[in-house]
N, C-alpha and C positions, 0 to 999 in steps of 0.2 A: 766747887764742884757742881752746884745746882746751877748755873750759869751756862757750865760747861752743855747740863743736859740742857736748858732751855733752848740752849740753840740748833742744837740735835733737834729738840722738836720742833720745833718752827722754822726749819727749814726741809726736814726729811719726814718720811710717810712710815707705814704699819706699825711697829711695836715703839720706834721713837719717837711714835707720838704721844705716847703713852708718857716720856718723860720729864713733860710742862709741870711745873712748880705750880702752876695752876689750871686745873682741869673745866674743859669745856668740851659738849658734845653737842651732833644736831640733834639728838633727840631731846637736850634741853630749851631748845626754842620752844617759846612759848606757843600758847593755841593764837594764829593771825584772825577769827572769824570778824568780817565785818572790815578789813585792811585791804588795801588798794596799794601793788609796788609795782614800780616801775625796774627793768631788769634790761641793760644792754650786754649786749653778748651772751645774751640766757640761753642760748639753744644749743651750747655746748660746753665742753669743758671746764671750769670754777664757773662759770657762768649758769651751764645748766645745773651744776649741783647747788647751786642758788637757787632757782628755777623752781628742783623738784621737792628742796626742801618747803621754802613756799607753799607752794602745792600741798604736799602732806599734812601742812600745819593749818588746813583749811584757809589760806585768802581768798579771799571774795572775788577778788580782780585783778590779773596781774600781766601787764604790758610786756612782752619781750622786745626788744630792737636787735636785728643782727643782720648781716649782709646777704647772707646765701639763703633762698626759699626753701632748697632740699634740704640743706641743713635743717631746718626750722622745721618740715614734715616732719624728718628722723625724729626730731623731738618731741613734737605732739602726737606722733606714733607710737613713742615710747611712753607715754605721759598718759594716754589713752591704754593704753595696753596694764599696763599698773593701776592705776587709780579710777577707770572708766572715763565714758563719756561726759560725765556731769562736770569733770574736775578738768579737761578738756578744755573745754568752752570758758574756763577764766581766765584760758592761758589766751592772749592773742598778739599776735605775731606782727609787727608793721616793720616793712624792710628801710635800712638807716644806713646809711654811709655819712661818721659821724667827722671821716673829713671834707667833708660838703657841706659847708655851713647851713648853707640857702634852705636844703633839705633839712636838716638836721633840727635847724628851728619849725619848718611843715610838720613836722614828729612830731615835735613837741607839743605844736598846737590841736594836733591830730589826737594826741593824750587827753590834752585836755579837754578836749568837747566831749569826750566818753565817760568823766568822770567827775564829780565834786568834789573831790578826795586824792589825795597820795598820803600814804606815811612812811613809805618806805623808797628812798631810791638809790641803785646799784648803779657806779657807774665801771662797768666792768671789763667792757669791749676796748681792746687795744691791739695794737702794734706792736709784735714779741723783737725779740733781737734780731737786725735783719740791715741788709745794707742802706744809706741816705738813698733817699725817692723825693720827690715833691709832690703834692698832693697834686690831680691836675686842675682843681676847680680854684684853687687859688695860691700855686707856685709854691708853700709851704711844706718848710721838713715834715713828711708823714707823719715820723714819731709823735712830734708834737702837735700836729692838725689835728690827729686822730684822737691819742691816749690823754691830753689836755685841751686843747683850745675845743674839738667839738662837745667835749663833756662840759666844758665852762657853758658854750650856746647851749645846750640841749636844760641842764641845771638852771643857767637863768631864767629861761624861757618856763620853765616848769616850776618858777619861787612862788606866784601867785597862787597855786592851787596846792603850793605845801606848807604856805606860809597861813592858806584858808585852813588847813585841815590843824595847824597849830593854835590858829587861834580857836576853835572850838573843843580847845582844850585838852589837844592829844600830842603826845609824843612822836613826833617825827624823825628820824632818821637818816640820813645820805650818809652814802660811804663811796669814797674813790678807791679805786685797786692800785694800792702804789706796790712797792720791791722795796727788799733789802738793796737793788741793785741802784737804788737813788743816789748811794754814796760813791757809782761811777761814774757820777757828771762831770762834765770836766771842769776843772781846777778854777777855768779862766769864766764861768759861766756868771752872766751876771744880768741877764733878759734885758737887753738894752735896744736891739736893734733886732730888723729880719733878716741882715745878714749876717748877726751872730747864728740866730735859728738856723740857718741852712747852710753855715759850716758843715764841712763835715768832719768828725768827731773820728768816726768809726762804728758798728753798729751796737758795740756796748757800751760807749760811751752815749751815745745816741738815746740809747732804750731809758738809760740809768739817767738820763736829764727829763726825758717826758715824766719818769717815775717820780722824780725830783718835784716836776711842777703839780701832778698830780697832788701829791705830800702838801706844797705849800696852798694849795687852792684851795685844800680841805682847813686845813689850820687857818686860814684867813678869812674864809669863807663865815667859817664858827666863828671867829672874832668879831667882824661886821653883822652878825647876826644876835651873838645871845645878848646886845642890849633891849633890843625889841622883842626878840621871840627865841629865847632863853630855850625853849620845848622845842627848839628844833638842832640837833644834834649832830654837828658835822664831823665826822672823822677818815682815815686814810687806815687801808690795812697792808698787811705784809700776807700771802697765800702758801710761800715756802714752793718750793720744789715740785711742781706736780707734773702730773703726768697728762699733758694735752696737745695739740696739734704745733701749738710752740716749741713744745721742748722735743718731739719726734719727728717734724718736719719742715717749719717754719725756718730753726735754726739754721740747716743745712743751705739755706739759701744765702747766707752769711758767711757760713764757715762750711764748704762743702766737705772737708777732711775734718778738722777739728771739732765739729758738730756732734761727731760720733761718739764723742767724749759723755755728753749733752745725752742726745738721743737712746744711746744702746749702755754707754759705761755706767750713767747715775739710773739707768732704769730700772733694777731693784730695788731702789733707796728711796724714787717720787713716791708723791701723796697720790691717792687718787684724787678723781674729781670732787668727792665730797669731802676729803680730809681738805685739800685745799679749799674748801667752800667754808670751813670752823668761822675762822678767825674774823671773816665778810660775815656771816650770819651771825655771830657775837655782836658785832658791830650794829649791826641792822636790826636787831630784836631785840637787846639786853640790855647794852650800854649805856648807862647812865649820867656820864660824862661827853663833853662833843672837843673837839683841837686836839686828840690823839693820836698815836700811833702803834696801831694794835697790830701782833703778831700772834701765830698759832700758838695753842688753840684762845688764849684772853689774855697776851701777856704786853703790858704797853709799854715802848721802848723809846728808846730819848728818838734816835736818830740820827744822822750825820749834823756838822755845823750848820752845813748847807739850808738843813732841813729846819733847823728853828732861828733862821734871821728871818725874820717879820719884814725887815727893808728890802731885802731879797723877793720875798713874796708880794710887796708890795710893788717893785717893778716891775713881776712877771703880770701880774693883774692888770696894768695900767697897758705892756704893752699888748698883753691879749686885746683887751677891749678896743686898741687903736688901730691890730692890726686885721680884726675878727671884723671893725667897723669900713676899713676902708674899703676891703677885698670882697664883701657882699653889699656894698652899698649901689642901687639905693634900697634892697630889699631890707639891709639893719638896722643904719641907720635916719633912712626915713619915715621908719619906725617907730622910732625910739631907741634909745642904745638900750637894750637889753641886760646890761652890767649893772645896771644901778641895782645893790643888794637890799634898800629901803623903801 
């Protein structure tokens, strides 16, 4: 029976959330003073409800990346308006389109010249369920440019300045936004090639493969890392059901009839933006453990098959990096390839 409710909670909103086996709230996040995170897709949706909890918990500094500038007012409108102007000014805003490599890595470095520190990083910003696109800066399935392969550039790019703030002896952090819906990847999926990537699927087959590679990039990521820098903690969450610009209009651009199902049928039932924000701010401040997969509000769940082959993760890693190197070359790799996790 308690199975039954867990899943009730971690995927639905108000009183069933109440019914996790194991209980986590934001007002249990710890005080950040003196924390530096970094937050893409912070200026709305699970994103800003990361954002504001941040904010509340006093961080020092905290980076947003998201696409839309108005968007991003609304936010520091609202931000200002609640907590004043002091609390304001930590929030700062640098616009990302995370599938544009070329940029996505300019961010990055743009992060870093403002800070000596990160402990914290969100990678949030994605592609909800939506028909196959190719990204246009480098012909790539959206889903996956956006919701993985730019979060792989932007993470790499940003390992130096969280691999400094682990070595000076602090608890670091990443967490990727994956889904329950990882276990719609197709069947036949096996990251081998870019015209596997830009099959097209369908867009929940689609969505549930980016989520997929999110999932194993977290788990791999942590594998590659806790020999050296053990204090820095990689993991993947689950948000459950909420209620944001995905699931009330994003969807319908996929399923213009069926969407409705989505948007208007389960709208009683989503989380809000901060119930969907739990189980990512667990993740981000509490968690003690890194190669998980945490669902609302703390509950850590195996996953699909899919999601704990290592061999699998390891191909999708080799072909990001080969295919993240060719498509921005010579800006990546004349560089230096950016993937190397040591």
């Amino acid at each position: 029976m308690q199975t039954i409710k867990n899943t009730i909670a971690e995927n639905f909103g108000g009183p069933a959330h109440e019914l996790a086996e194991h209980k986590f709230e934001l007002d249990q996040v710890p005080d950040l003073s003196g924390k530096v995170a970094v937050v893409t897709g912070g200026s709305e949706g699970i994103g800003f409800g990361c954002t504001h909890t941040l904010l509340s918990k006093n961080i020092s500094k905290l980076f947003v990346t998201s696409l839309r500038k108005e968007v991003a007012d609304d936010a520091l409108a609202a931000i200002e308006e609640e907590f004043g102007p002091e609390k304001r000014k930590r929030f700062i805003w640098i616009q990302c389109d995370l599938s544009d490599w070329e940029q996505t890595a300019k961010v990055a470095a743009e992060i870093a010249s403002q800070t000596d520190r990160i402990d914290i990083l969100i990678n949030n910003a994605g592609r909800g369920i939506m028909s196959r696109q190719l990204a246009p800066t480098n012909g790539i399935d959206q889903h996956m440019a956006t919701n993985h392969m730019g979060h792989v550039v932007l993470t790499s790019h940003l390992l130096p300045t969280l691999k400094k703030t682990a070595d000076a002896g602090n608890t670091v952090r990443i967490v990727n936004l994956s889904s329950n819906v990882h276990s719609s990847a197709p069947s036949d999926t096996e990251f081998a090639s870019i015209e596997e990537l830009n099959k097209d699927y369908g867009p929940n087959a689609l969505y549930g493969r980016s989520k997929l590679a999110n999932l194993l990039h977290a788990k791999w990521l942590n594998e590659h890392l806790k020999s050296t820098h053990p204090n820095i903690l990689v993991n993947a969450t689950h948000p459950g059901v909420v209620d944001t610009a995905q699931t009330n209009v994003h969807i319908h651009e996929a399923y213009p009839l069926l969407g409705y199902g989505m948007s208007i049928g389960l709208k009683p039932f989503r989380k809000d933006q901060f119930q969907g924000a739990v189980s990512t701010m667990y993740a981000a401040t509490v968690a003690t453990k890194g190669g998980q997969f945490i669902t609302p509000p703390c509950i850590v769940e195996k996953g699909s098959d899919k999601a704990n082959d290592m061999q699998l993760a390891d191909r999708l890693m080799k072909l990001t990096a080969e295919v993240v190197e060719k498509k921005t070359r010579p800006e990546s790799s004349a560089k230096g390839c950016p993937f190397k996790e040591d």
